[in-house]
C-alpha positions as a Markdown table, in Angstrom:
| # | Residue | x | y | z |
|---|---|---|---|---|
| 1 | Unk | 59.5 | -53.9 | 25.5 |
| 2 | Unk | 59.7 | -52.5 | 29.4 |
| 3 | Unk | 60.8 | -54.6 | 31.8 |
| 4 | Unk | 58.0 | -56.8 | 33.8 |
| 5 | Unk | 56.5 | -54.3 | 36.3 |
| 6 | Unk | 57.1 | -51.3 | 34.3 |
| 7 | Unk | 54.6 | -49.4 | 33.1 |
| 8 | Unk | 56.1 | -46.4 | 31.7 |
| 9 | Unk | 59.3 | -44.5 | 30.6 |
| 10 | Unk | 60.0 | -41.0 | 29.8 |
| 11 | Unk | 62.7 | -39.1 | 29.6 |
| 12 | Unk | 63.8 | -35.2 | 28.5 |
| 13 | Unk | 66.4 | -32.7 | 28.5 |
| 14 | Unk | 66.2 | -30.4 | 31.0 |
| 15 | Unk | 67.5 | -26.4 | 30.6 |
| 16 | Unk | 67.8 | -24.6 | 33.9 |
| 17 | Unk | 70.3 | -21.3 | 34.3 |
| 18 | Unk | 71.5 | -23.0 | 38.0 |
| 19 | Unk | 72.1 | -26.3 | 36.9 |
| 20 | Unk | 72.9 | -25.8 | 33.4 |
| 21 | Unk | 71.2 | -28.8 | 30.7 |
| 22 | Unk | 70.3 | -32.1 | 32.4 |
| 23 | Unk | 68.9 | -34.8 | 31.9 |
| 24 | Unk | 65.8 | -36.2 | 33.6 |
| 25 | Unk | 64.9 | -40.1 | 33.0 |
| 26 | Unk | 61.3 | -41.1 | 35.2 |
| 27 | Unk | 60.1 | -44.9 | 35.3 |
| 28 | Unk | 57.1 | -46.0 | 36.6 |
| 29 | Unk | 55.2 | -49.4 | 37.9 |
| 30 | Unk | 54.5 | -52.2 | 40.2 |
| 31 | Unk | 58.3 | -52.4 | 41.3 |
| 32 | Unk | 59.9 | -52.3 | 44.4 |
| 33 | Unk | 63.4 | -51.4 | 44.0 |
| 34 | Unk | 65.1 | -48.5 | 42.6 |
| 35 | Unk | 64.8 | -50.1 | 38.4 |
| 36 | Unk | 68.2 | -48.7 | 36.9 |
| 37 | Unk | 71.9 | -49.0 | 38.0 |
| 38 | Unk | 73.1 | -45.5 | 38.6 |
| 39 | Unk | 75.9 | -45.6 | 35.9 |
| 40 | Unk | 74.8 | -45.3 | 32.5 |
| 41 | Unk | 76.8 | -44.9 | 29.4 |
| 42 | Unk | 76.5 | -41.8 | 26.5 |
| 43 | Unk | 76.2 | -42.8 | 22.6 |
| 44 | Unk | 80.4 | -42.7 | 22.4 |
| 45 | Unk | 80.9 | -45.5 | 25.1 |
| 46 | Unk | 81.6 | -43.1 | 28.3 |
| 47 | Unk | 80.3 | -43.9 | 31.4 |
| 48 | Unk | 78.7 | -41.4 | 33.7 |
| 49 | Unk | 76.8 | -41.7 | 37.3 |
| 50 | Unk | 73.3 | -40.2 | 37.9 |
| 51 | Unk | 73.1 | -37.3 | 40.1 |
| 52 | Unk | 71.0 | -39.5 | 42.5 |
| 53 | Unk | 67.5 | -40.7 | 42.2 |
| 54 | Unk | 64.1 | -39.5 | 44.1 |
| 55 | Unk | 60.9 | -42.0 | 44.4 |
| 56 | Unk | 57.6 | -41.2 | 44.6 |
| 57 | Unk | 55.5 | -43.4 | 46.2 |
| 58 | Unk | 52.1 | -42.1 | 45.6 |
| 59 | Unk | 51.4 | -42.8 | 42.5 |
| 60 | Unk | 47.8 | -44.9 | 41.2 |
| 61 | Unk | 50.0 | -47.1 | 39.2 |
| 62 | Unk | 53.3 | -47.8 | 41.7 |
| 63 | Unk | 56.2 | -45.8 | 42.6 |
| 64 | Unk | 57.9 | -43.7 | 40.2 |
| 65 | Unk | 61.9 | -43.2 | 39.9 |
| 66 | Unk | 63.3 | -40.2 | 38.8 |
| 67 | Unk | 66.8 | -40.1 | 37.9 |
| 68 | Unk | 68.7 | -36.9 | 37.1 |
| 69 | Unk | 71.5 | -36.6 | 34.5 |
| 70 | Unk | 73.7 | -33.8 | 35.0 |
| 71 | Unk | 75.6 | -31.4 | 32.6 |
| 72 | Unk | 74.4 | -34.9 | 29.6 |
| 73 | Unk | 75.2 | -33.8 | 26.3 |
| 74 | Unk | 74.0 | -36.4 | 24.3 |
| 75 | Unk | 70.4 | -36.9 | 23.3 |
| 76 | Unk | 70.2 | -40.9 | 24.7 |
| 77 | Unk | 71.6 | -42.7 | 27.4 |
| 78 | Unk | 72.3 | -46.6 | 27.9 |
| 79 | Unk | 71.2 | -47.9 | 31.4 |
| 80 | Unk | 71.6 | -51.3 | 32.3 |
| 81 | Unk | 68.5 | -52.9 | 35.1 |
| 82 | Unk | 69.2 | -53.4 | 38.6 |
| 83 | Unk | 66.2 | -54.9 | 39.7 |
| 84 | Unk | 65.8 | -58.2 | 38.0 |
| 85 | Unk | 68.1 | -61.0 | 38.4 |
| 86 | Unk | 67.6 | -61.9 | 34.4 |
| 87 | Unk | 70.0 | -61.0 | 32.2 |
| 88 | Unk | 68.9 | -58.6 | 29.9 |
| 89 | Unk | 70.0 | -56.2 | 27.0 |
| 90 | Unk | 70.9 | -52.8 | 28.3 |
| 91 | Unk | 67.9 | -50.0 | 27.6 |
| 92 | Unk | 69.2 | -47.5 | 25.7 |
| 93 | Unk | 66.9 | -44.2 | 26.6 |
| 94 | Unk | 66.3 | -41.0 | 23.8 |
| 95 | Unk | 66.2 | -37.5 | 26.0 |
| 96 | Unk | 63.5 | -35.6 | 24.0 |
C-alpha cells in the first residue's frame, strides 16, 4: 500500500547518450514535503544518493516529486520515507 497522501508511483529506466542509463522514480499526492530520503539502496545492499529531486506543483492531484537515479544498474531500488514520523517498512521500487 502507498503511504497516506500518495496517490501514485511510477518509476523507469531512463537511456539518454549524455547522461548514460538512469533512473527516474516520480510520486505524486496531497503531501507537502519532499516523500523519500535521498539515499536509497540497490538489490545487493549498496547505498547510493539521488541526483537531486525537482517538484512540480501544478498538478490536479498535489505536487509531484521526481527523483533521478544516475548511472542505476539494477532494475529496483529500496527507499526508505521521509515525510511521516511512523515507522514504516522501506519501499522497495521496480524501474520498468
Amino acid at each position: 500500500p502507498l503511504p497516506d497522501g500518495v496517490t501514485s508511483l511510477s518509476a523507469e529506466q531512463v537511456e539518454s547518450e549524455r547522461a548514460g542509463t538512469y533512473g527516474v522514480v516520480r510520486v505524486s499526492g496531497k503531501i507537502e514535503h519532499p516523500p523519500l530520503k535521498m539515499e536509497y539502496r540497490d538489490p545487493e545492499g549498496g547505498t547510493h544518493n539521488t541526483v537531486g529531486f525537482s517538484m512540480r506543483d501544478d498538478r490536479a492531484d498535489g505536487r509531484e516529486y521526481e527523483y533521478l537515479l544516475q548511472n542505476y544498474a539494477w532494475d529496483t531500488a529500496e527507499f526508505d520515507l521521509d515525510f511521516t514520523s511512523v515507522t514504516a517498512q522501506p519501499i522497495s521500487i521496480p524501474l520498468h
